[in-house]
N, C-alpha and C positions, 0 to 999 in steps of 0.2 A: 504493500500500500504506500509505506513510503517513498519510493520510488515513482511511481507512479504519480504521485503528487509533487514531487520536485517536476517531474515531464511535462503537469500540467501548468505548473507555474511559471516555466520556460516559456511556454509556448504562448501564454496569455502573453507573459509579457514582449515578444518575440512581434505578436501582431498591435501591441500599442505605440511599439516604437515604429513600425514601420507606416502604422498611422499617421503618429505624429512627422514623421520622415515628410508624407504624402502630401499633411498639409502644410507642410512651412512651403514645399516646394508647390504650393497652389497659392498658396498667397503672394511669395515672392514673382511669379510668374505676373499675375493680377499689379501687382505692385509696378514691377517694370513697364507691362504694359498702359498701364494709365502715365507714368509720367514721359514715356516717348510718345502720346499721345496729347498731351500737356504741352510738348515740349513740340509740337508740332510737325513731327517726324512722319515721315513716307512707311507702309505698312511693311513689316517684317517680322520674323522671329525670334523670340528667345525661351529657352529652354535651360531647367534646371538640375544638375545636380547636385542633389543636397544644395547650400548655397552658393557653386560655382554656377555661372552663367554663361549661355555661347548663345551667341547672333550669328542669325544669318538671314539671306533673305534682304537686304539693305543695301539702297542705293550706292557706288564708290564714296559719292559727294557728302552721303550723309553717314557710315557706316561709322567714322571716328568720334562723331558727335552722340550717336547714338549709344555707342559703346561707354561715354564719358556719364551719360544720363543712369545708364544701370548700375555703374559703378557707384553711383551718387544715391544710388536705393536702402534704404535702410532696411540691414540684414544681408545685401549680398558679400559675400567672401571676397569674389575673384571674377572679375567676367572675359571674355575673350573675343574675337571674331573672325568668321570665317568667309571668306573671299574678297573680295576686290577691297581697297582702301584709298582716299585721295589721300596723301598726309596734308594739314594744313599751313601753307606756309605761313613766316612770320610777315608782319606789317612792316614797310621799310619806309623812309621819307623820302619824299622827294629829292632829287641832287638839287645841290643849290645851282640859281642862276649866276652868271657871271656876263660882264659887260662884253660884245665884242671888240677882239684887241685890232689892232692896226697891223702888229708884228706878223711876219710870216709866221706857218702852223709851224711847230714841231715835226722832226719827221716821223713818220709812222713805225710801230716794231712789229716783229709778227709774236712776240710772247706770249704765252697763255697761261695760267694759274694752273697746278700741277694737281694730278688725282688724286682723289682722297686717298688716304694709306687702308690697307687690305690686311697688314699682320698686326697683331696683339699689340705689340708694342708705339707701332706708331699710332692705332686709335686711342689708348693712351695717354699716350702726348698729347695727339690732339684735346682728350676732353680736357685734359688738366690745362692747355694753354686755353683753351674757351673760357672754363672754371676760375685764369687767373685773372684774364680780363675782363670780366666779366661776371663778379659771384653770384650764383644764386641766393637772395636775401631774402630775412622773412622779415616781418613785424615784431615789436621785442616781444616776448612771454606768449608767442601765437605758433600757427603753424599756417600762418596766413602769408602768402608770399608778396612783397612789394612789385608793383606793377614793372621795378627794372630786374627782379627777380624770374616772374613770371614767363619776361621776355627771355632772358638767359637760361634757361630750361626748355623753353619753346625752340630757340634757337641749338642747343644741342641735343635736343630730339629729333629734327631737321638733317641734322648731320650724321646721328647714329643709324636712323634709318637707311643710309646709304652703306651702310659697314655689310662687312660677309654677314649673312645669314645663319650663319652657325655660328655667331655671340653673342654671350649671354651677358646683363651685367646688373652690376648692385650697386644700389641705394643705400646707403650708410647716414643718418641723420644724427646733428650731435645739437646740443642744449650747453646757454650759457652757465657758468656754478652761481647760483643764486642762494637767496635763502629759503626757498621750495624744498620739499623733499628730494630723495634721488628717485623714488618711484614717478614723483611727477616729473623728472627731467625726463626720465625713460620714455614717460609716455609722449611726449613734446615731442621728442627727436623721432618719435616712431611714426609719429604724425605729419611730421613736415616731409619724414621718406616716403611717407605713402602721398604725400598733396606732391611733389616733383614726380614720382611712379607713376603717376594719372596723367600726366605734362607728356610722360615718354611714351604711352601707352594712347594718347591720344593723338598722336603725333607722330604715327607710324611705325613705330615697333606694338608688336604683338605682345599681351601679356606672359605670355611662359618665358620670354624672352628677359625678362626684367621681375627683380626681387629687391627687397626694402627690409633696412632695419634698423634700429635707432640705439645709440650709446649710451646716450641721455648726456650726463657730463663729465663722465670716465678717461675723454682723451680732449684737455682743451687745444686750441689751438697756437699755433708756432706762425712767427715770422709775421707777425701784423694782422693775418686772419681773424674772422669774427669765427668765434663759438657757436653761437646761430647759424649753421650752415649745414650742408650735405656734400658729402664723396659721392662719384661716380666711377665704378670701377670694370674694368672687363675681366671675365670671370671666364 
């Protein structure tokens, strides 16, 4: 008998979990779809497991927007997508104008700006010389990123999407030492990895392609650097 009773106990609870499985993943479905529907998106699908999500079914033009919408759902994990993509480029200003000169032109070169680099090492360099001109900043005690931060994420998302396809890379967030807990700096820098991972992930790399993690205030920064910041690494 006893036996038998542990079997059934199993079992009961075996179908309440798969229940419950069933409906987070009915709600989350509902969820995503009212706000790509909110957000005034061309019809497509998304489909759940457990709280991972994948799109498909979505315009090139809108699939990154789309993609950036579910992620922004409360309760999804991870979302991904599957086919075509536009990446969005960034906003650029106008060149300035200039007066015409009287002097003869310059003479003409035939030089071109050189290809993006293809091995480990020089994508690399390159984030870290993007990185140095240009840091990714947040707001102080946020995980809000300033509008010349925003741009600097956008802009090498732009560029990594151009790299081989078989690299991976991570998100490292770090928090200034304050006098907050070290749990709350952990969560800060975990937070600002995940708001720059949504920048890369919307912006033409694929979510498996990119991972996020935050230090909190465990390694401050060297040589002038803000502590409010994130690494970009190829892994």
């Amino acid at each position: 008998m006893v036996p038998i009773a542990v079997l059934v106990t199993a079992l009961l609870a075996g179908v309440v979990t798969w229940a419950q499985g069933g409906n987070i993943q009915r709600d989350l479905t509902a969820d995503a779809q009212a706000a790509l529907a909110q957000a005034g998106l061309s019809p497509g699908t998304v489909t759940f497991d457990g709280r991972d999500a994948t799109l498909t079914g979505f315009a090139p033009d809108q699939a990154l927007r789309a993609l950036e919408v579910v992620q922004n759902v409360d309760g999804v994990r991870a979302a991904q997508l599957q086919g075509d993509v536009t990446p969005i480029a960034p906003s650029t200003p106008p060149p300035p104008t200039t007066p015409p000169s009287t002097s003869s032109p310059p003479p003409t070169t035939s030089a071109t700006a050189p290809p993006p680099p293809t091995d480990k090492a020089g994508v690399q360099a390159e984030i870290d010389r993007m990185l140095a001109e240009a840091p990714i900043t947040f707001v102080p005690d946020t995980a809000r990123l300033t509008p010349e931060g925003e741009q600097a994420a956008r802009t090498v998302a732009i560029a990594l999407a151009k790299s081989p396809a078989t690299f991976r890379y991570r998100v490292t967030g770090h928090a200034a030492r304050g006098s907050g807990s070290a749990g709350g700096a952990l969560k800060l820098s975990r937070d600002r990895a995940r708001a720059v991972t949504r920048i890369l992930t919307t912006n033409g790399l694929t979510a498996k392609r990119v991972t996020y993690r935050g230090l909190g205030d465990t390694r401050p920064a060297t040589g002038g650097e803000e502590d409010r910041r994130v690494e970009i690494t190829v892994v």
